[in-house]
C-alpha positions in Angstrom: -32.3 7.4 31.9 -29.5 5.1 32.5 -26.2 6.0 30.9 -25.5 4.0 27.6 -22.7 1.4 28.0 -19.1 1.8 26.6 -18.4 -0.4 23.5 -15.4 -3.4 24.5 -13.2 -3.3 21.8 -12.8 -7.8 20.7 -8.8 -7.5 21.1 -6.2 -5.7 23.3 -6.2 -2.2 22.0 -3.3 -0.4 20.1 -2.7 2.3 22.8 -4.4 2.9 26.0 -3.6 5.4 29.3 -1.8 4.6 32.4 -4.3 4.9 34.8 -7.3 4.4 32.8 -9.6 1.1 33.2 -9.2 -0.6 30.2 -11.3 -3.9 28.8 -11.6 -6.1 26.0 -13.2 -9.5 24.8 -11.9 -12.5 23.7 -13.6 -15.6 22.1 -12.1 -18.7 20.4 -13.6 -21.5 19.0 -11.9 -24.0 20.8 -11.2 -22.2 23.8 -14.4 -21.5 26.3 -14.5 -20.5 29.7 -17.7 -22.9 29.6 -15.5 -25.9 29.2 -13.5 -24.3 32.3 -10.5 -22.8 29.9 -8.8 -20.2 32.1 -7.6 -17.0 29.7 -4.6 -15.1 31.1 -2.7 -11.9 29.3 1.3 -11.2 29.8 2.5 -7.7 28.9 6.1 -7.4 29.2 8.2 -4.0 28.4 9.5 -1.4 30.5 7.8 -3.5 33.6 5.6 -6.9 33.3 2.3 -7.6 34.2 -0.5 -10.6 34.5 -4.1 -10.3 34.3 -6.8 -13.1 34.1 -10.0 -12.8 32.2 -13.4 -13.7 33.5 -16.3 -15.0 31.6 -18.1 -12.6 29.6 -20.8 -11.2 31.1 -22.6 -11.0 28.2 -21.3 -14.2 26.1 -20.8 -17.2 27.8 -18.1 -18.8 25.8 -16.3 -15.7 25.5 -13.5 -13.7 27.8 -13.3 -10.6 29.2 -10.4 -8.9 30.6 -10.2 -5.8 33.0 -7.4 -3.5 33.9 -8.2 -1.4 36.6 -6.7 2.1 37.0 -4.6 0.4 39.3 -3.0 -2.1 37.1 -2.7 0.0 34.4 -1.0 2.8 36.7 1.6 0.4 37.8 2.8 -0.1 33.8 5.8 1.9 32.9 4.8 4.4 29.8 6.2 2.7 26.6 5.5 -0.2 24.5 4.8 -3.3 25.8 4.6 -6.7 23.9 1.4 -9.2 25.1 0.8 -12.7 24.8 -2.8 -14.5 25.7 -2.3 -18.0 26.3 -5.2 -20.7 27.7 -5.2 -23.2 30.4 -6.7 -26.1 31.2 -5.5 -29.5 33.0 -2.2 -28.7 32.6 -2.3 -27.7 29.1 -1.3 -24.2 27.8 -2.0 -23.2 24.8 -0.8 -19.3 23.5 -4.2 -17.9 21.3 -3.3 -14.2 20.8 0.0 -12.1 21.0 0.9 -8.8 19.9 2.2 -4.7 20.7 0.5 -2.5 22.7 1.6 1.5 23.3 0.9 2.2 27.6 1.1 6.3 27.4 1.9 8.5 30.9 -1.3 9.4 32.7 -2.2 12.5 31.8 -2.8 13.7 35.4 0.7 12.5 36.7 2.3 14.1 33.4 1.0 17.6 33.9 3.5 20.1 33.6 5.7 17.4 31.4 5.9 17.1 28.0 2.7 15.9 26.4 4.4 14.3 23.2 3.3 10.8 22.1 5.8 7.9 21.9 6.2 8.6 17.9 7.3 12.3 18.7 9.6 11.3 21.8 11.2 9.0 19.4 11.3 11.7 16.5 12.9 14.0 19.1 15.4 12.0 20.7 16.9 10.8 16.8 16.7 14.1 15.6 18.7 15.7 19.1 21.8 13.4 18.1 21.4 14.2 14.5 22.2 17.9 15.4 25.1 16.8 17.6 23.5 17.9 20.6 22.7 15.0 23.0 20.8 15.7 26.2 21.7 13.6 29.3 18.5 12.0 29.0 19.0 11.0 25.5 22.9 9.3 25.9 21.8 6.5 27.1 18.1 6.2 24.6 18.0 3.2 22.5 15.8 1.9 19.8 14.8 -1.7 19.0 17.9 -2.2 21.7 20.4 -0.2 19.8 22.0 3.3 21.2 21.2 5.7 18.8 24.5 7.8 19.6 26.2 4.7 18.4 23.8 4.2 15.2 25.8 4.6 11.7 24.2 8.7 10.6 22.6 6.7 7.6 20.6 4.5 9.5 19.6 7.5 11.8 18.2 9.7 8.7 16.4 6.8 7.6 14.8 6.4 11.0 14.5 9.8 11.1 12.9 10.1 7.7 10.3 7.1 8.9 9.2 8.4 11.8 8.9 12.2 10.4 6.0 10.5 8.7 4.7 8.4 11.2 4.2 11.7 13.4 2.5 13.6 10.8 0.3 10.8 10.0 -0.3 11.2 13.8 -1.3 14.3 14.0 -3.5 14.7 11.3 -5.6 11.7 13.3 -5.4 9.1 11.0 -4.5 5.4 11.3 -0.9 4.0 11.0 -0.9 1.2 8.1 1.4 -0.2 6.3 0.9 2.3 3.4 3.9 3.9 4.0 5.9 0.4 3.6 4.4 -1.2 0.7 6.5 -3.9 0.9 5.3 -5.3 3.9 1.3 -5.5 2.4 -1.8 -4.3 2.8 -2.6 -5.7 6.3 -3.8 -3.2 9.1 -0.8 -2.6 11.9 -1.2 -0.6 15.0 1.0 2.3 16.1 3.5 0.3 18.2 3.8 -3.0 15.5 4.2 -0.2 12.8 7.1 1.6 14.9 9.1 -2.0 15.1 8.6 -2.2 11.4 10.2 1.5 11.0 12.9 0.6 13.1 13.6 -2.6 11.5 13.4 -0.8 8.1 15.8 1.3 9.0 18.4 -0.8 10.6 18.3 -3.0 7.3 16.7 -6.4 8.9 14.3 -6.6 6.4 
């Protein structure tokens, strides 16, 4: 009996592992690899990285996209922001953008702490909170701010946020903008939500 054949999330998803192969499809109504529209995806964070889609094997005028264990070794654990943009004759067209969370291989990260982003973040906001600050935490920033130079304040509501956001975690449930009414009832994924908190917190909203 042949072995049943993993689903293919339709977009980029919210987290993945380095190392793993990952894959998703892509289809746009004006945009078909049948009319020769080439798709390509950017990821740019701790490192950068360009993939190009193929047809979909099973949907003509749609995309998929492939990243090997290779490619996906080669990205830098953090968050990464991605933009999908079309080509053809010249013109380039962006379709699709948005966050994406690239956690450490679990095989290279044996023996090393097994938190997820959210609790590395939690930890590193909570070390200068009790005025100790590890070496590897002097130099942490969030959002591009140094959080040893970040008014106390701003640091307890960060702190505060992501408290929350790591519970929420753990208990395996989806990050949503329930905990920031303000910002609606749309569905967010882990690393758009995290931006939100640290905006939030910084007062830029």
């Amino acid at each position: 009996m042949a072995a049943p054949t993993p689903d293919v999330p339709q977009r980029v998803p919210p987290h993945f592992w380095a190392g793993d192969t990952v894959s998703w499809t892509s289809s746009f109504d004006d945009y078909s690899p049948a009319d020769s529209w080439v798709l390509s995806f950017a990821f740019a964070g701790p490192t950068t990285l360009q993939v190009t889609a193929i047809t979909d094997p099973n949907n003509s005028t749609g995309f998929l996209t492939t990243l090997t264990p290779a490619l996906s070794e080669a990205l830098v654990p953090g968050v990464y922001r991605y933009t999908g943009r079309v080509t053809l004759s010249g013109v380039v067209t962006t379709v699709t953008g948005g966050t994406v969370e690239v956690r450490p291989d679990p095989n290279l990260a044996a023996g090393r702490s097994q938190q997820s982003f959210l609790e590395r973040q939690l930890a590193a906001v909570e070390a200068v909170l009790e005025g100790r600050t590890p070496k590897d935490v002097e130099s942490y920033s969030i959002a591009g701010r140094s959080i040893t130079k970040t008014r106390l304040t701003d640091l307890w509501k960060l702190r505060n946020a992501l408290a929350c956001a790591v519970n929420r975690e753990r208990r395996g449930g989806q990050l949503t903008r329930d905990y920031l009414i303000r910002f609606g009832p749309a569905q967010i994924t882990e690393p758009e939500y995290l931006l939100l908190l640290q905006s939030a917190a910084y007062g830029e909203f």
